[in-house]
Each structure stands twice: as C-alpha cells, then as structure tokens.
N, C-alpha and C positions, 0 to 999 in steps of 0.2 A: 715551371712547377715541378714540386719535389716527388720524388716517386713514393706512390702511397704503398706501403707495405702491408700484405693479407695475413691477419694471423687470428685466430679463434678466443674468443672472451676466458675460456676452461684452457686454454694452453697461459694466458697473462695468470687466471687463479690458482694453476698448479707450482708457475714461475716463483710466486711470491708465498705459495705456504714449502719452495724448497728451501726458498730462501731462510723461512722463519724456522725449519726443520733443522738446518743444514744436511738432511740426510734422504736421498731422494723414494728410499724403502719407508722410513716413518708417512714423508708425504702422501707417501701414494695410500698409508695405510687411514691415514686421517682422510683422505678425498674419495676412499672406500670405490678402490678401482686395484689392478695389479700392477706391482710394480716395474713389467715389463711396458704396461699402458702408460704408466706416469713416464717412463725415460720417454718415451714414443713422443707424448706431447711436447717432450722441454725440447728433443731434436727438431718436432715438427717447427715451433717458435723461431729454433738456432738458424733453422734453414729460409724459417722466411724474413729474418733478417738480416740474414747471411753476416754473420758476427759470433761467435763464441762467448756465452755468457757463463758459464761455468766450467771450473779446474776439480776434476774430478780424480778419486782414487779409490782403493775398494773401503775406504775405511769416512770419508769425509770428503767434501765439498765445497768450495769455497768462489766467488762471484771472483770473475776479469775486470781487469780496469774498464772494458766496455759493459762487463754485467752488472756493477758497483753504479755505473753512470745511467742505466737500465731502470736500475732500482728505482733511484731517486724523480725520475720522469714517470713512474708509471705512479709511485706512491702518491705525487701530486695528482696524477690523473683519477685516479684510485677518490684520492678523497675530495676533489672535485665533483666525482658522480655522486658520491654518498649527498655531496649537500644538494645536488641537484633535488635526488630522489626524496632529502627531507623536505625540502621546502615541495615539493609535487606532492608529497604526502598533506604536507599542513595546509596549504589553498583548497586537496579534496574533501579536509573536514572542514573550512572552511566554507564551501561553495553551498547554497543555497538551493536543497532539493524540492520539486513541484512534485505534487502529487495532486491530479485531477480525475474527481467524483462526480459521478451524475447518481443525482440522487431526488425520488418524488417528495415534494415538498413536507406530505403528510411524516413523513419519518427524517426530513431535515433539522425539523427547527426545533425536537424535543431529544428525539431519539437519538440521532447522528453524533450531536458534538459532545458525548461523553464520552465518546472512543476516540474523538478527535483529542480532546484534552488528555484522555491518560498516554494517547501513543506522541503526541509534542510536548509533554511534558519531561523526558526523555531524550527528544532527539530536539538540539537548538535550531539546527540546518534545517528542517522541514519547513517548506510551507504548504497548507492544502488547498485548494480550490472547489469550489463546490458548486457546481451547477444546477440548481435545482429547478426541473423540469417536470411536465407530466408523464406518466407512464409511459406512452408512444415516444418521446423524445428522447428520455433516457434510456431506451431500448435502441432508439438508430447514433445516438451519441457514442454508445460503446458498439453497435457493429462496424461504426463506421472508421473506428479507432481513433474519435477525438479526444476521449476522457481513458482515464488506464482502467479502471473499472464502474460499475453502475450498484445501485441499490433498489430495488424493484420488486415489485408484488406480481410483473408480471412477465415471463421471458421464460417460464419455465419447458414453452414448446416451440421454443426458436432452435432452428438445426445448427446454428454457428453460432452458440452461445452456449458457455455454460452456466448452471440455475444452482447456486447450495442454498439452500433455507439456512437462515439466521432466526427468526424469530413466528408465533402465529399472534396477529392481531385480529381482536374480536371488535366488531365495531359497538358502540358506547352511546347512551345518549349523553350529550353536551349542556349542560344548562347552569344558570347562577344558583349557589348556595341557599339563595333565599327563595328558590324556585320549588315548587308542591311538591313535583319528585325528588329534589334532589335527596330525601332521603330513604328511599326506596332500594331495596339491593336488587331488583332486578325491574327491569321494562317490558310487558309483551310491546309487537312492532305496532298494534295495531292501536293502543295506545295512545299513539303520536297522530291518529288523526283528527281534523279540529284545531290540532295545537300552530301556533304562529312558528313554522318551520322555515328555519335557513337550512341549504346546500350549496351542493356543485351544480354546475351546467352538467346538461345532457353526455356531450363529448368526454368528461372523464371517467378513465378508471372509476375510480372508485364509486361512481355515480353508475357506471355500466355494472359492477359488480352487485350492487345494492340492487338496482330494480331488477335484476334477472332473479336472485334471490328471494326479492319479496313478492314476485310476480306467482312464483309457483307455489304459495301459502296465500293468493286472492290481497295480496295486502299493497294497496294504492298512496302513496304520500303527493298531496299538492304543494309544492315550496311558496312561500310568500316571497322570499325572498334568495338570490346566487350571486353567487361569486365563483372565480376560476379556479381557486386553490383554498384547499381543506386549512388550513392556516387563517387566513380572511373570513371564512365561518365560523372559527373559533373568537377572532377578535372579536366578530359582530353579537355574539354569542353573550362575552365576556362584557359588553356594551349593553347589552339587557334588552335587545332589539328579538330578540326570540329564542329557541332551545333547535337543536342538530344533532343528527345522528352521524358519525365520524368515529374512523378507525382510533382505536383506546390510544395507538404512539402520537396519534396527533395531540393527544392531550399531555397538560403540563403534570407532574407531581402530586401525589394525592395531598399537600399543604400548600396547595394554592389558595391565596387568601377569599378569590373569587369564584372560582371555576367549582364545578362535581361534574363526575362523570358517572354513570350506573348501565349497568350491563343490560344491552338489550337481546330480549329471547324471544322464541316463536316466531321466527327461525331465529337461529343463533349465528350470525355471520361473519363469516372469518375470511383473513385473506392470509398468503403466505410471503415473509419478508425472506427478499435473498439477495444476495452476491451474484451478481452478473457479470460475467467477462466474455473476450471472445474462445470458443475452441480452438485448442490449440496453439495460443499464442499466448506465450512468456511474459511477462510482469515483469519490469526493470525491477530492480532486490528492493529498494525503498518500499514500493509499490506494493508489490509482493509481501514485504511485511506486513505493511497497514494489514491488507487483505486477509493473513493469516492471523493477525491481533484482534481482528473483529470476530473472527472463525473463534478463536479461542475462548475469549470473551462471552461471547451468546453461548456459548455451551453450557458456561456454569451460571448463565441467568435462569 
C-alpha cells in the first residue's frame, strides 16, 4: 500500500487559484488571507508531498514538471467532487419529505387541508400525513415524539409542550337547510331541548367542554343519538337523521348545498385552536415551515 499523503482541502484551493493567478500576492488577495499566510499553505502542501511544485522569482511563478503533473491529477479530482456534490444536491430535491400531523378530527376534515394545499402546492417533495385522533391522543402523540407537530384545542396546560393559538371556534348548531332554524342568525342552548339531537360520547373533548359549559347556565341536552368523532355527527346530520351542536370548523363552507350552520348563544362557546409541539425541541426545517405557514396564514384570517 502506497503511502497516503496529509494535506488540507484550503492548502489544494490556495494551489490551484496560484496557479490561475500565476502570482502568489494576487492569490492570497482573492482568498482574502495575507500573503505571508498563502506562501505558508503552498510550502505546507510542498512539504507534505515532498516534491517542488513551483519555480518562483520576485516578479512570477511558474508550476514544475512535477507541479504541471499536480495540476492535472487534482483538476480531475476537482471536478470529480463538483459532480459528486451536483448529483447529492439533485437526489436532495429529489427525495421525498414526511411531515407528520396529529390533528382532532373536528378541524381535519374542513379546516386543515387548505393549509395543506397551499403549502404542497409549492413544494413537489412533501408528503403529509395526518393522523387524526381525539384531543387526548393527539396530546400524547406529539409529547411522545411520534408526529412533528399536533393541532389541538387542548394542551394549552401541558409543561412540555408548547400551545400558540391559530384560531377561536364558537360551537354552531348543525342542521339541514330545510330545517325550521336553519334560518335563524342565532340559537339560545336551551332551544335544542326536545329537539332530535346527535353528538359525541361522553369521553370527548369536545363533549367535556360543551357540558361543563352548559352546566353552569342549568342547560341539560339528552342525545338520541352518538358517535366518536365530530365529523360522523355532521354526516348523520347531513342524512336528515337529526340537528347537532358542533364546533363552526367542523362545518363545511357556508355554500354547501345541504348543510346551515347558526350560532349558538346563552352561553356562547368557544374553544381555542392551536399548534402544539414539544418544548424545547427543534422542527426538522420542512416541518418547521409548514408550522410557521400555518402561524402566518391564521394571522391574516
């Protein structure tokens, strides 16, 4: 085995702009170091190839039949790397970035993918993933660091997380177009009792938020009929199977062919949408983006 010779990456790049200089004071002035430093490197190189690459005088500079031979081996080498580093460049825009969301279903399936769309619109490489779970799981999904961030109404008193508010959702009642309210601009709670009511089970959020709410204004709601996810109340809703009271993002578009929504008051309740991550801990830059494009985005809604 051939003896491997040690020499510094900035002593080869000072070599070859003396070379394109011919003049080792120019060099040094373009590599923005002094020209006592740039001799320094090209001796350090001489010495650890033990060979003489330049014929030097005070006026000019000119390569040895060994520096001439120098040249020509490193230039290959030279541009060898360069296509290394192009081609490492174009497979990393090529490569295929994940970015994984926990997000509560109520603000998946209306709210979410219009940020989705204008931030992939943009970027080809992205793909997102979206796991959508209830409040409780999207809360231990991002402490636990399985998803890069959450979207949540609740986390705002978690110590290892941090909570921004994106948006306030007032909850709405849910019913068909051809329904007695639906042209009513506003609902008392108390209203909806009697009426043929779908919700959530007991266990969710939003079902815990709503009765703590309505409890402290005397106001009782019996469901006929539940479901898991705020989403499934709305389709049952949509089905003419009964009317719901449901956070306003869980509803679609105010020109939906089917659906009205009207504001329910006495009490007026609200919940607070935000960005959930862990404290302290860094967003790979994809990531990070999305998360600052959503920040950006709800500001000016």
């Amino acid at each position: 085995m051939g003896l491997r010779k040690k020499f510094k990456l900035l002593e080869i790049e000072s070599f070859l702009k003396a070379v394109e200089t011919k003049n080792f004071k120019l060099a040094a002035d373009k590599m923005h170091i002094s020209a006592p430093a740039f001799t320094r490197r090209i001796q350090n190189l001489e010495n650890s190839l033990g060979v003489k690459l330049f014929e030097r005088n005070t006026r000019s500079i000119e390569l040895t039949v060994t520096g001439r031979e120098f040249y020509r081996e490193v230039s290959q080498w030279i541009d060898g790397f360069d296509h290394i580093v192009a081609k490492s460049s174009a497979l990393q825009q090529q490569r295929t970035i994940t970015i994984t969301i926990a997000c509560v279903p109520s603000v998946a399936y209306y709210f979410l993918p219009k940020y989705i769309s204008a931030f992939t619109s943009t970027r080809g490489n992205v793909r997102i993933n979206v796991f959508d779970a209830s409040a409780n799981d999207v809360l231990i999904a991002v402490s636990k660091g399985e998803v890069d961030f959450g979207i949540n109404f609740i986390g705002n008193q978690e110590l290892d997380l941090d909570f921004l508010p994106i948006a306030t959702d007032q909850f709405v009642l849910a019913c068909r177009q051809d329904h007695p309210l639906a042209q009513r601009k506003r609902i008392d709670w108390k209203e909806l009792e009697g009426l043929t009511l779908i919700g959530v089970g007991k266990t969710s959020g939003n079902r815990v938020l709503q009765d703590i709410a309505l409890a402290s204004h005397g106001v009782s709601l019996a469901l006929q009929f539940e479901a898991k996810h705020v989403t499934t109340v709305v389709g049952m809703v949509e089905a003419g199977i009964g009317v719901a009271a449901v956070p306003s993002l869980a509803m679609p578009a105010l020109n939906h062919p089917v659906l009205a929504s009207v504001p329910l008051v006495a009490p007026k309740v609200t919940r607070n949408i935000g960005l959930i991550k862990r404290k302290g801990m860094a967003l790979e830059e994809t990531a990070q983006d999305f998360y600052d494009a959503i920040l950006r985005a709800s500001a000016v809604e």
